[in-house]
C-alpha positions as CSV (number, residue, x, y, z in Angstrom):
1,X,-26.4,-5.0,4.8
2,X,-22.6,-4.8,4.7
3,X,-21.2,-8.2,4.7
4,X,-19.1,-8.7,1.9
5,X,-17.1,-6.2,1.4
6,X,-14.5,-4.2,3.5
7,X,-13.1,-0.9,3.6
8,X,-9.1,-0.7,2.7
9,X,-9.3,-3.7,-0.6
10,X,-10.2,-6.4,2.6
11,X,-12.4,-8.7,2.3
12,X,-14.8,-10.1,5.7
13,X,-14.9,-14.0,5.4
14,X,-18.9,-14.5,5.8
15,X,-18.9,-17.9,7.7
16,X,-17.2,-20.1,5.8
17,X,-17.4,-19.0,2.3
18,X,-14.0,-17.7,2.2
19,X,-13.4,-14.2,-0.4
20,X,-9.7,-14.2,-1.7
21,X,-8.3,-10.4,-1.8
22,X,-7.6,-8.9,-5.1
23,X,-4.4,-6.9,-3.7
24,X,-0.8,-8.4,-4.1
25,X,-0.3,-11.2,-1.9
26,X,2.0,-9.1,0.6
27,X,2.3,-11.3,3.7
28,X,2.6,-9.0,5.9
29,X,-0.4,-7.0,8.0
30,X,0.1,-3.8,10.2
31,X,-2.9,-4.0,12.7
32,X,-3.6,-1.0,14.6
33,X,-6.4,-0.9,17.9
34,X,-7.2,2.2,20.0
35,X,-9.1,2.2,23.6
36,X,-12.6,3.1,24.5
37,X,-14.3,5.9,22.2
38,X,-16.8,7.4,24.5
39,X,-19.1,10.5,24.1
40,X,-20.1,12.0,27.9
41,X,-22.4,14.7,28.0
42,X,-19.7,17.4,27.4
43,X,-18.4,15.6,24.4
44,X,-21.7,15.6,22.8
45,X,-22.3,19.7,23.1
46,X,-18.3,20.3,22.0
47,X,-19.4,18.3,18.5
48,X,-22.1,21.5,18.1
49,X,-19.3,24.0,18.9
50,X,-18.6,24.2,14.9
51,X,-20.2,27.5,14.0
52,X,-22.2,24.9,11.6
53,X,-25.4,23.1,12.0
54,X,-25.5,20.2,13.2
55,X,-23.1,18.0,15.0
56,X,-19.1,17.4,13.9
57,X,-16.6,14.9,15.3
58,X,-13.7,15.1,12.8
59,X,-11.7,18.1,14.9
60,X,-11.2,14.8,17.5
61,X,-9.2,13.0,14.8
62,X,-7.6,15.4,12.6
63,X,-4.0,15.1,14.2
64,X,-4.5,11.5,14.5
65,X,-6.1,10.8,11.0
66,X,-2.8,10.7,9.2
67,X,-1.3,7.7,11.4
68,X,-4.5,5.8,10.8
69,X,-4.5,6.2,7.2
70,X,-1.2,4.3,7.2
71,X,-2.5,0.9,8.8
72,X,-3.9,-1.8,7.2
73,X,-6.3,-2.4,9.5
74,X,-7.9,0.0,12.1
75,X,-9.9,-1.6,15.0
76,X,-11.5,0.4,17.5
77,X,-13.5,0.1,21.0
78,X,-16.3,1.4,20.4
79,X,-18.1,2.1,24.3
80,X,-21.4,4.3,23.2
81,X,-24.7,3.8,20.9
82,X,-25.9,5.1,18.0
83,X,-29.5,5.0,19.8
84,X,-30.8,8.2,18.7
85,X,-32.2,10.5,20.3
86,X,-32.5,12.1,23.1
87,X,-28.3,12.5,22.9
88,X,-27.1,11.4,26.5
89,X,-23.4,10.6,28.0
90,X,-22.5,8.6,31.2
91,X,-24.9,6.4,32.2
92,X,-26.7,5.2,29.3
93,X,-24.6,6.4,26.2
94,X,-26.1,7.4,23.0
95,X,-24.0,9.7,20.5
96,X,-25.8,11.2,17.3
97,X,-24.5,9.6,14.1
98,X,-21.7,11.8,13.2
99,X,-19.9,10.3,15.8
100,X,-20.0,7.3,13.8
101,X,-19.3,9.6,10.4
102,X,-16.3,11.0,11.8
103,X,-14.7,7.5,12.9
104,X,-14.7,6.4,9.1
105,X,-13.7,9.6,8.1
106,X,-10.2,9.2,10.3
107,X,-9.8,5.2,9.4
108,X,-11.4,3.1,11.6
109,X,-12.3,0.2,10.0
110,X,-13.4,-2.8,12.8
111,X,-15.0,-1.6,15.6
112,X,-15.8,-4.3,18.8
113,X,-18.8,-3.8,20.6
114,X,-19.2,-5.9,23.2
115,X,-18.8,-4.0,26.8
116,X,-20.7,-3.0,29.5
117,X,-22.3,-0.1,27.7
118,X,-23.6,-2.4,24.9
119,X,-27.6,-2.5,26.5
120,X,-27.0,1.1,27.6
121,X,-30.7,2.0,25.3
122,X,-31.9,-1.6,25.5
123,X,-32.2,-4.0,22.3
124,X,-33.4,-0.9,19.9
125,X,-30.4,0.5,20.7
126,X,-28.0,-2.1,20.1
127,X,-29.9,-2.9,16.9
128,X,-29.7,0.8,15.6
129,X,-26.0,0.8,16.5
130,X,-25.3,-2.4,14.0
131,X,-26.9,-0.5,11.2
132,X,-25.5,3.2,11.6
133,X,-22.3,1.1,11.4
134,X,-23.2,-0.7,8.3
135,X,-24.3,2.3,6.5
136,X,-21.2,3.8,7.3
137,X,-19.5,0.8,6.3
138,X,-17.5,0.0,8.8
139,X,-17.7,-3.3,10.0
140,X,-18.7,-4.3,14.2
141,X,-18.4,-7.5,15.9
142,X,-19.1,-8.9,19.3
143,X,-22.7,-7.9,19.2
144,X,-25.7,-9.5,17.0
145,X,-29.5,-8.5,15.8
146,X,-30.0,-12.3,16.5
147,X,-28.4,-15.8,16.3
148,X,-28.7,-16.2,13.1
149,X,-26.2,-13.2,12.3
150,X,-23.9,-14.4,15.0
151,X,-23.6,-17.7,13.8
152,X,-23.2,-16.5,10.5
153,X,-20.8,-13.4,10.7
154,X,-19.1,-14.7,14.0
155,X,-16.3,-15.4,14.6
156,X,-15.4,-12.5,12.1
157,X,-12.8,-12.9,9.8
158,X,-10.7,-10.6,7.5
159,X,-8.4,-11.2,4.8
160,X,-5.9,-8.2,3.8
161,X,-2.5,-8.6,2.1
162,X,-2.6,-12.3,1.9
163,X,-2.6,-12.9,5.7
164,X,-6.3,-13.7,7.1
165,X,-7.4,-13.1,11.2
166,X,-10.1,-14.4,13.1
167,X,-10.9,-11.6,15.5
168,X,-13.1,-12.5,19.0
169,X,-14.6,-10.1,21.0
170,X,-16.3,-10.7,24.6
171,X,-17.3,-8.6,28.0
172,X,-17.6,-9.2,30.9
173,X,-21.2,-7.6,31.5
174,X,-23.0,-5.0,30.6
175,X,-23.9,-3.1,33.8
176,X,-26.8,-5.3,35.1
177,X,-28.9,-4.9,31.7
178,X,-30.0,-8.6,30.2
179,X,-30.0,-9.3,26.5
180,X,-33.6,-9.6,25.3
181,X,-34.0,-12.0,22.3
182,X,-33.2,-12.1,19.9
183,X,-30.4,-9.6,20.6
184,X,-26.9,-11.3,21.4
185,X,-24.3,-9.4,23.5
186,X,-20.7,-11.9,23.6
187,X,-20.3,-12.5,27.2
188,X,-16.8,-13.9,28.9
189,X,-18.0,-17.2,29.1
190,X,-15.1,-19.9,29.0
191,X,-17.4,-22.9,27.2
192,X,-18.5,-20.7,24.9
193,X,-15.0,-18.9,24.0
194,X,-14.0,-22.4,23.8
195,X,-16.6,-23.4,20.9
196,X,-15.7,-20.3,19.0
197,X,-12.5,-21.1,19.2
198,X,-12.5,-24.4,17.4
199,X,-15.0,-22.3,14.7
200,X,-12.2,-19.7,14.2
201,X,-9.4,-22.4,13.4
202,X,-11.7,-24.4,10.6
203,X,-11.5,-21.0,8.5
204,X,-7.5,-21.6,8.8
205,X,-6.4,-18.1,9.5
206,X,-2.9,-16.9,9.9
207,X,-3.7,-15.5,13.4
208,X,-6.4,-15.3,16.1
209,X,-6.9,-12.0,18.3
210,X,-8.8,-11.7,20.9
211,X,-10.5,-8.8,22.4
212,X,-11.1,-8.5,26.0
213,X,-14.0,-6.2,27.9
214,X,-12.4,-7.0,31.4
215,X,-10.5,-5.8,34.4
216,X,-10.9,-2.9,37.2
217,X,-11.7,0.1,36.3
218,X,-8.7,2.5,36.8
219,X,-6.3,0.0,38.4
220,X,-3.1,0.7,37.1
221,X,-2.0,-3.2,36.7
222,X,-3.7,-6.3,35.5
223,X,-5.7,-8.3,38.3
224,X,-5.2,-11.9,39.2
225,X,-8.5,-12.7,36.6
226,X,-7.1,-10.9,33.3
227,X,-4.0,-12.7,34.3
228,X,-5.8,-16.0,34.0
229,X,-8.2,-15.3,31.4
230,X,-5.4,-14.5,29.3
231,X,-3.6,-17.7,30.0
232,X,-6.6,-19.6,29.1
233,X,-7.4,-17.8,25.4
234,X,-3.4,-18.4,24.6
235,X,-3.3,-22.1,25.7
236,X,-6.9,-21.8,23.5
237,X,-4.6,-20.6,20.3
238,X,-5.1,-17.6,20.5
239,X,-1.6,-15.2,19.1
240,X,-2.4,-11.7,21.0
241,X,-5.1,-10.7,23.7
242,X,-6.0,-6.9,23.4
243,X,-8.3,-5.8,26.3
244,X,-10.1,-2.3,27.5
245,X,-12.3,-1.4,30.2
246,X,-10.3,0.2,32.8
247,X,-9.8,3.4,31.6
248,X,-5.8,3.9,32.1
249,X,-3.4,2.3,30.5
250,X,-2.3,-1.0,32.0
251,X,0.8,-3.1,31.1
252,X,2.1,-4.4,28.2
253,X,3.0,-8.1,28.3
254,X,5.0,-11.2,26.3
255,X,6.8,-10.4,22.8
256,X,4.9,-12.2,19.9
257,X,2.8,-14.8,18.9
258,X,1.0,-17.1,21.3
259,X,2.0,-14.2,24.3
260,X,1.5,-10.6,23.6
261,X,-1.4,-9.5,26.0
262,X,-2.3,-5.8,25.9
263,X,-4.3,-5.5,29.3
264,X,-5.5,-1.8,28.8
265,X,-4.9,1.1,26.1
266,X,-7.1,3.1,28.4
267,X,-9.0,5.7,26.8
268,X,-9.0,6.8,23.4
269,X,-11.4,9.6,23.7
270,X,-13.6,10.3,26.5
271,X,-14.2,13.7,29.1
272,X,-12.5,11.6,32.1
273,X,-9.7,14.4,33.2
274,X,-8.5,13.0,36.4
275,X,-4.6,11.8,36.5
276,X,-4.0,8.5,34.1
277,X,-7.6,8.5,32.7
278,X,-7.4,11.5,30.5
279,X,-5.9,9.6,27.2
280,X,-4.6,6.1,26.4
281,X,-2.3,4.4,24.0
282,X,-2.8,3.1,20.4
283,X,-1.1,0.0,20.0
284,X,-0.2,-1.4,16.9
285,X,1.1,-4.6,15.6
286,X,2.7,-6.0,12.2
287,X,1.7,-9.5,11.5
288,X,4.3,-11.8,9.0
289,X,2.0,-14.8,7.3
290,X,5.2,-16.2,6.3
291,X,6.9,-16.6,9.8
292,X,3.9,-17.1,11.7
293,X,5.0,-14.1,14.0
294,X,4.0,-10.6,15.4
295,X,7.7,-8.9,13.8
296,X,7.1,-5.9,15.8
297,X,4.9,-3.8,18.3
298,X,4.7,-0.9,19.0
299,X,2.6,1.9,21.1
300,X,0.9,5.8,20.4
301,X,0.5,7.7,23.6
302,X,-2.1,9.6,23.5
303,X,-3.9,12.7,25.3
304,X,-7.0,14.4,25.2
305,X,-6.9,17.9,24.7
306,X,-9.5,20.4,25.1
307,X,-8.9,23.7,23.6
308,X,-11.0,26.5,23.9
309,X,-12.2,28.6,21.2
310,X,-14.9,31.5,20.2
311,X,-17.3,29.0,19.6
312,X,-17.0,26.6,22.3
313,X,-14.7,23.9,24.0
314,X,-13.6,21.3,21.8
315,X,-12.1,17.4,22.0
316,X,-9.0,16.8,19.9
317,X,-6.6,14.2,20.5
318,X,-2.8,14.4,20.3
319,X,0.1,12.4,20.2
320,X,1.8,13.2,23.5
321,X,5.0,12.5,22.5
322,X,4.5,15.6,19.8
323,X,7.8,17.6,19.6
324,X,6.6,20.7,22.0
325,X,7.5,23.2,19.5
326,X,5.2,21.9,16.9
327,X,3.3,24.7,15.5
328,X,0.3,22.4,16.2
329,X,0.3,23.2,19.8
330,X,1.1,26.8,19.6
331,X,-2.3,27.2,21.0
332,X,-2.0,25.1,23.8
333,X,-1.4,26.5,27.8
334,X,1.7,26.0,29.9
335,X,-1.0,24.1,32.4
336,X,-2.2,21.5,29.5
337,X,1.6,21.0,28.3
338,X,2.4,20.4,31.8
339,X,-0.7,17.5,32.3
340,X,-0.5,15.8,28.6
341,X,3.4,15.7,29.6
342,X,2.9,14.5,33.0
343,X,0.5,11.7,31.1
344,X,3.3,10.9,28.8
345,X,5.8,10.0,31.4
346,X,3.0,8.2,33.1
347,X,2.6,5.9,30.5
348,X,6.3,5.4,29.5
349,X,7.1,4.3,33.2
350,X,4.2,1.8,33.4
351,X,5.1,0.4,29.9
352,X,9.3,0.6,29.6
353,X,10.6,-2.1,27.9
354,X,6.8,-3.5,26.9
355,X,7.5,-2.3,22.8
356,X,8.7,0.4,21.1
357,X,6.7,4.1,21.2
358,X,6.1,5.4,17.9
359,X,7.5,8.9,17.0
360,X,4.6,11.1,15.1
């Protein structure tokens, strides 16, 4: 069981046993989180479109995989199961394994896994999930084989480059489907938040970040709830509330610690086409121990593309904002230029002045 080690030289802070890194004492932490990884139906037959047995994610993150390599940290939404068989998308997600292969093999190191899709194959499922992921190494939070684990391993903690973060993760629901014990699912539940909370600050960390399961699906702005739920985890302590759900992008607000709310990257990867759900922004953040402060945040546009070849459709993401010329989309049509651009200015309207956008 991997609970003691980290990916990147971090160290995961079991309870409160606290691990000091072996890497310089740099102060500084460049956090990056992307929006929901889901695998519909299409998806899953695209990862057989290889020409090779078996199934292969990596084509999905090869243009993004060298901006991920460059963070510290990579935290992802993770909104399917690693159930087994038989493969299925929308409505009860299970992905084979590879998917999970493929998201180490382009940097993700945190994944949070508390949404509505958690119960999508019942308690198995869940429990599977948590140990693909561990055998893979990369470390999940927000759901739990048991209490035990969760009051163990929860609220997670990392340490990397001297600066140590409690991250929290919590949904809403999870589609109707109730936890069977001894499986845990976090649930928005402001007593509880509350408790873990006051757990998170007795490991001292630099910062707290809080990940939020909540909102309308495909509302382009925040409701009145995310509004105050976000007001409550900041007068809580916590420095930055990064949510999902929706499926488009919504806004952007505040400027640093004890503010910055991220109400919706959208989606990361996913077979939803229609306008503003067919990509999503990565949002990244660079955390200073010594001041206390977010210095900087920024955002990835970034759109799903689906190009066809001899051997089938396939799922790659691309920075939108990719000079047009780029050799890279030589192979791309006038009509998916013409969307992934029309996506682009999408998202820079809804999000001017709410950080800077990264150039690739």
């Amino acid at each position: 069981m991997l609970k003691n080690t980290f990916t990147k030289s971090a160290f995961i802070i079991a309870g409160l046993c606290f691990c000091l890194s072996m890497t310089a004492q740099q102060s500084e932490l460049k956090l990056v989180f992307t929006g929901d990884i889901m695998g519909h139906d299409t998806q899953i037959a695209s990862a057989l479109a290889t020409g090779e047995p078996g199934y292969d994610y990596k084509s999905c993150f090869e243009y993004l995989r060298p901006y991920l390599q460059e963070a510290d940290l990579v935290i992802g939404n993770l909104e399917v199961t690693f159930a087994g068989e038989p493969y299925k998308g929308y409505p009860a997600f299970s992905s084979p394994d590879e998917l999970a292969d493929a998201l180490k093999w382009a940097g993700f190191d945190i994944l949070i896994n508390a949404n509505n899709h958690a119960l999508d194959r019942g308690q198995k499922g869940l429990v599977q999930t948590i140990e693909v992921l561990e055998q893979e190494e990369i470390v999940q939070t927000g759901t739990f084989v048991d209490p035990q684990s969760r009051s163990t391993y929860y609220p997670l903690v990392v340490e990397k480059n001297g600066v140590r973060i409690a991250l929290l993760n919590y949904t809403y629901g999870t589609n109707g489907i109730k936890d069977r014990p001894p499986a845990i699912v976090n649930r928005i539940d402001k007593a509880q938040i509350g408790e873990d909370m006051q757990k998170a600050k007795t490991a001292q960390p630099d910062f707290i970040l809080v990940t939020m399961h909540w909102g309308n699906e495909y509302q382009l702005t925040e409701s009145k709830e995310q509004q105050e739920l976000a007001k409550f985890l900041f007068e809580l302590g916590a420095d930055a509330v990064i949510g999902s759900h929706p499926h488009v992008v919504q806004p952007i607000r505040g400027d640093g610690a004890g503010n910055l709310v991220v109400y919706s990257m959208g989606n990361l990867i996913s077979n939803q086409r229609n306008r503003y759900r067919d990509g999503g922004i990565v949002f990244e953040m660079v955390l200073s121990k010594e001041k206390h402060e977010i210095t900087s945040h920024a955002f990835l546009p970034v759109w799903v593309w689906k190009p066809s070849t001899k051997k089938g459709t396939r799922f790659t993401l691309v920075p939108a904002n990719l000079d047009p010329s780029s050799t890279s989309l030589s192979a791309m049509s006038a009509e998916d230029r013409s969307k992934m651009t029309l996506f682009l200015e999408d998202t820079r309207s809804r999000l001017q002045g709410c950080g800077e956008v990264i150039t690739p």
